[in-house]
C-alpha positions as CSV (number, residue, x, y, z in Angstrom):
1,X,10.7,5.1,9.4
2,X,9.8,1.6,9.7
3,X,9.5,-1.0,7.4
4,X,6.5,-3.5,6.8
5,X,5.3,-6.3,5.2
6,X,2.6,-5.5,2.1
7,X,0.5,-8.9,2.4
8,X,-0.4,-9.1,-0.8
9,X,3.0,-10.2,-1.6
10,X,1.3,-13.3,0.3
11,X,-1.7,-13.5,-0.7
12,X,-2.2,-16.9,-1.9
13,X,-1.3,-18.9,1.7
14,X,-3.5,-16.4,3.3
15,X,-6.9,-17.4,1.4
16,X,-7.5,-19.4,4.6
17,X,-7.7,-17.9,8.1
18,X,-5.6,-20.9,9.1
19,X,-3.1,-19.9,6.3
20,X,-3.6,-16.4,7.2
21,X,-2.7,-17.0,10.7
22,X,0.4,-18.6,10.0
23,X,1.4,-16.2,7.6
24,X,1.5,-13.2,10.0
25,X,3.5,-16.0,12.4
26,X,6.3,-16.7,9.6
27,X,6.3,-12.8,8.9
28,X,6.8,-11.9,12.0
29,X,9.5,-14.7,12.4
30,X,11.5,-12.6,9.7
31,X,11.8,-9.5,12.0
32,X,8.9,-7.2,10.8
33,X,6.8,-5.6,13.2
34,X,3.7,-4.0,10.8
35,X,1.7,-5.0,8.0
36,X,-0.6,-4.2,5.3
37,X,-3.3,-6.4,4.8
38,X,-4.5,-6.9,1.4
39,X,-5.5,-9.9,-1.0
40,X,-6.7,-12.1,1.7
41,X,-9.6,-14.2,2.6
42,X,-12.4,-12.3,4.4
43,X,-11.9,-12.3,8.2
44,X,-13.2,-10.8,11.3
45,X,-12.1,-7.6,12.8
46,X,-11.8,-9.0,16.2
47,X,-10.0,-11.8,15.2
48,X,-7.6,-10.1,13.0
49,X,-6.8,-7.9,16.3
50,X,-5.9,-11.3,18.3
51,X,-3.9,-12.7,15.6
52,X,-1.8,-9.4,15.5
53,X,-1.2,-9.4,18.9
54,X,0.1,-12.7,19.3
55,X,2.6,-12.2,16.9
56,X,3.6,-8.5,17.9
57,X,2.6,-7.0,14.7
58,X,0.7,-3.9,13.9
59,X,-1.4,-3.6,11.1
60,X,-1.0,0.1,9.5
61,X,-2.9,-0.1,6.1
62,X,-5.8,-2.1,4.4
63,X,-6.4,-2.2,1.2
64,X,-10.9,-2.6,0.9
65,X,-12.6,-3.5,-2.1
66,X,-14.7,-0.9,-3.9
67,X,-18.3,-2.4,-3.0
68,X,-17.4,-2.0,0.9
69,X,-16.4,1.2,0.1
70,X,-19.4,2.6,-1.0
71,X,-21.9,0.3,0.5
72,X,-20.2,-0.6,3.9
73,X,-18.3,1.9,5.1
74,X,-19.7,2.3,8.6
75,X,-18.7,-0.7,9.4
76,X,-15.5,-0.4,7.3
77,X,-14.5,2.3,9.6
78,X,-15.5,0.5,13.1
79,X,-13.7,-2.6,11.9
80,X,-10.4,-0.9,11.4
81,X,-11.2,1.1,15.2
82,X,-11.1,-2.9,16.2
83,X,-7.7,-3.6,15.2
84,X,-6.6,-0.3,15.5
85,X,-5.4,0.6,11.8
86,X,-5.7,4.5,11.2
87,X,-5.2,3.9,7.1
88,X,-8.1,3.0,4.9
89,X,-7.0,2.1,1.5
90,X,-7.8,1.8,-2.1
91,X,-5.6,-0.6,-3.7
92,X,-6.6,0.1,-8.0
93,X,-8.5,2.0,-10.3
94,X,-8.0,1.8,-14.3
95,X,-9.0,4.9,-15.6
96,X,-10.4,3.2,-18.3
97,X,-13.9,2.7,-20.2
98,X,-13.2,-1.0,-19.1
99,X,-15.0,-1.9,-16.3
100,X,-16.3,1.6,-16.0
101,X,-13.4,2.6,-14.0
102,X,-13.1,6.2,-15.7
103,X,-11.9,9.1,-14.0
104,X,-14.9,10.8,-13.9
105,X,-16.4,8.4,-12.1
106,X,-13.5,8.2,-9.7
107,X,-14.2,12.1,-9.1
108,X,-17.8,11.2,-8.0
109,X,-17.1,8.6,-6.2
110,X,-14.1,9.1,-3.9
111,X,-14.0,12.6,-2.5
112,X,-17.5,11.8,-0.5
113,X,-15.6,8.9,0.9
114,X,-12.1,10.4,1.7
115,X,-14.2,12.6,3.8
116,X,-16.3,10.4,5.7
117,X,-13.5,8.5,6.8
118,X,-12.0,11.3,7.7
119,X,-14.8,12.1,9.8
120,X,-15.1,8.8,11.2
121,X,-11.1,9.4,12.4
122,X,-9.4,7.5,9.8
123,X,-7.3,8.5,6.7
124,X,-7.8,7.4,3.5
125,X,-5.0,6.2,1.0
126,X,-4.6,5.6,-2.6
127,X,-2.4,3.4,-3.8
128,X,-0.9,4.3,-7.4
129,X,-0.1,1.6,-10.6
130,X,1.4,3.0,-13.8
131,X,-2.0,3.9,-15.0
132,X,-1.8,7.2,-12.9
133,X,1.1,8.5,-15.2
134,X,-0.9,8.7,-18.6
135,X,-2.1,12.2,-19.4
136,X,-6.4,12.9,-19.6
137,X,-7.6,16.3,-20.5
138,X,-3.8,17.2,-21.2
139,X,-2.7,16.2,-17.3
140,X,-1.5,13.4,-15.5
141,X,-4.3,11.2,-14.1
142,X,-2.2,11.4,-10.8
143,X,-2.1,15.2,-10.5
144,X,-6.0,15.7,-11.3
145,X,-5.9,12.8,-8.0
146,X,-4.2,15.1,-6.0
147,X,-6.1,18.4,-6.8
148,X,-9.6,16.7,-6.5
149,X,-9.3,15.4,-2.5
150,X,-7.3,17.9,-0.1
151,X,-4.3,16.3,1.6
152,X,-6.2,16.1,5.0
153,X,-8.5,14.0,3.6
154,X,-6.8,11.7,1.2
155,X,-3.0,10.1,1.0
156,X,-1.0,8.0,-1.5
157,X,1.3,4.9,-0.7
158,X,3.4,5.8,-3.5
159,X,4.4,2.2,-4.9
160,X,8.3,3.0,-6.1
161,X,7.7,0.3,-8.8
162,X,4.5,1.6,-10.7
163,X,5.8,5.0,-10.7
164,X,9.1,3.5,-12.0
165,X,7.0,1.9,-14.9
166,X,5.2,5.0,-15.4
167,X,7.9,6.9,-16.9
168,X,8.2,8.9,-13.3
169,X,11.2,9.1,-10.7
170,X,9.9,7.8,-7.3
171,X,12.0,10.0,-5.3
172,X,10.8,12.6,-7.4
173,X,6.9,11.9,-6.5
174,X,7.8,11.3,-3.5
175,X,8.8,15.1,-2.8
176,X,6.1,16.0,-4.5
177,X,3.7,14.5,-2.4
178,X,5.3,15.0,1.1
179,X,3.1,15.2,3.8
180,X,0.8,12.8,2.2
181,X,3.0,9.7,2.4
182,X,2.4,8.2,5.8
183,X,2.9,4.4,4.0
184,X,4.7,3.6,0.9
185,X,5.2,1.1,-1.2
186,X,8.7,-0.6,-1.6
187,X,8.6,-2.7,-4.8
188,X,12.6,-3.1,-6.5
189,X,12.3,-2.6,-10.8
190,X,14.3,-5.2,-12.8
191,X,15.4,-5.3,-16.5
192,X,12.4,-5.3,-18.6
193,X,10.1,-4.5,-15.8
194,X,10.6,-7.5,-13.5
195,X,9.4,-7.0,-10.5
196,X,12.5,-8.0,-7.5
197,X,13.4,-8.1,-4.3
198,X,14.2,-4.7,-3.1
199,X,17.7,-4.2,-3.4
200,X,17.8,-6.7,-6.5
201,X,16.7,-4.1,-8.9
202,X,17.8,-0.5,-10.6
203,X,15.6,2.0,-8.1
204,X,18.0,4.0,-6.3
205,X,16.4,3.4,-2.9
206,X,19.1,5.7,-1.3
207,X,17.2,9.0,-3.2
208,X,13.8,7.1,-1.9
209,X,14.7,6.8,1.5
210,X,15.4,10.4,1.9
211,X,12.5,11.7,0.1
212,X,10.2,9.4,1.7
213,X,11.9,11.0,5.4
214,X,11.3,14.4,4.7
215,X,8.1,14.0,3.4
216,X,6.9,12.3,6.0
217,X,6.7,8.6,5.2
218,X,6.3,6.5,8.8
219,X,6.1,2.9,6.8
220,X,7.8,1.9,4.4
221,X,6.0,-1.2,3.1
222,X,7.8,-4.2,1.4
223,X,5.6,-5.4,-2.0
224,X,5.9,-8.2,-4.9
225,X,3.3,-9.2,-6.2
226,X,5.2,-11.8,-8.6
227,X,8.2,-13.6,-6.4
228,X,8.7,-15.5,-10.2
229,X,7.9,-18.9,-8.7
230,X,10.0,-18.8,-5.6
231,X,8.9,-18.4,-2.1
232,X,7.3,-15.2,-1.3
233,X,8.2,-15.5,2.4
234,X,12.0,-15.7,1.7
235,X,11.5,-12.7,-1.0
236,X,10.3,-11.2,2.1
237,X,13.1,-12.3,4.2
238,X,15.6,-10.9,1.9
239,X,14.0,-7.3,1.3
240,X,14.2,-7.6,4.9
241,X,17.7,-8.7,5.0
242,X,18.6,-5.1,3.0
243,X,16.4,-2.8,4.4
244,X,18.3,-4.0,7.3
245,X,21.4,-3.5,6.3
246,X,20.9,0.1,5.7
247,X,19.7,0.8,8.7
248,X,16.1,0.7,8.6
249,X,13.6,-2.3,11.0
């Protein structure tokens, strides 16, 4: 398995391309040789491949917002043929009356387009919060997920922290999802919920790792979306610095 950088965890020096750019520089500087890219400011396909390839990164997931889901995916799907990125993610969904984001309309919504990218050669993802793990119609929101979209058409980057959150054991989920885990989400749990460096924290990220092997996992993506005022590049560094240390780059 090897380990990535989620750039959300960046997102607010890459609202820029300029930033952007020298983001993937300083993120590359730390050792890591993937990415997710997510939270940034709008760029071109072409010139997301360049700036990858200067710095010797590959990116292996996106996460797209829902409107280009649903009203651009063609060209979703040839931009990520561009810069070579196999994963097509969704990165939230209440399940709520708020916003309209209800399951139901999840259900309508999704399946169609797990299967067109599928067809178009790509795989889509969905990426879990805590929301997943509340119970509707008597089951978890997450296992009605998993039921609705077969697992040849749609994946999960299990984020360790969200489950965590959710009341669920991430190593647990993480079985029970095998072979639908090509990227996860590595996000260390803190007293009272803190989000932390990984390592920092209380998830036993020996249990993840193996479950995360032998289900599959090829990335394991490094995620915090609050760094708690420090800098989120040397939060990166150090999740780095441990994943390292136990044998993982």
């Amino acid at each position: 398995m090897q380990i990535g950088a989620q750039l959300y965890t960046t997102r607010e020096a890459c609202q820029t391309l300029e930033g952007f750019a020298e983001t993937l520089a300083r993120v590359a500087d730390i050792g890591y040789r993937t990415v997710q890219v997510s939270g940034t400011c709008p760029y071109e396909a072409r010139w997301l491949k360049k700036q990858l390839e200067k710095n010797g990164l590959k990116c292996v997931l996106t996460h797209i917002p829902v409107p280009r889901l649903t009203g651009e995916l063609d060209e979703v799907i040839r931009d990520h043929d561009a810069f070579d990125c196999r994963c097509i993610g969704l990165g939230y969904w209440g399940f709520s009356e708020e916003g309209g984001m209800t399951l139901e309309r999840w259900l309508a919504t999704f399946p169609p387009i797990a299967r067109a990218i599928r067809d178009g050669g790509h795989y889509f993802m969905y990426h879990n919060h805590h929301n997943e793990f509340r119970k509707i119609g008597g089951k978890l929101v997450l296992e009605t997920l998993m039921e609705a979209v077969p697992p040849e058409e749609m994946g999960f980057t299990l984020d360790t922290y969200w489950v965590q959150v959710g009341g669920g054991d991430p190593a647990q989920w993480l079985e029970r999802l095998a072979g639908r885990i090509p990227c996860i989400h590595l996000k260390d749990c803190g007293f009272g919920q803190s989000m932390e460096v990984v390592g920092e924290g209380n998830i036993n990220f020996d249990r993840v790792f193996e479950k995360a092997e032998a289900g599959g996992t090829k990335y394991m993506l490094v995620e915090q979306d609050d760094c708690h005022g420090e800098d989120p590049i040397d939060c990166l560094r150090r999740s780095y610095d441990y994943l390292k240390a136990c044998g993982f780059d």
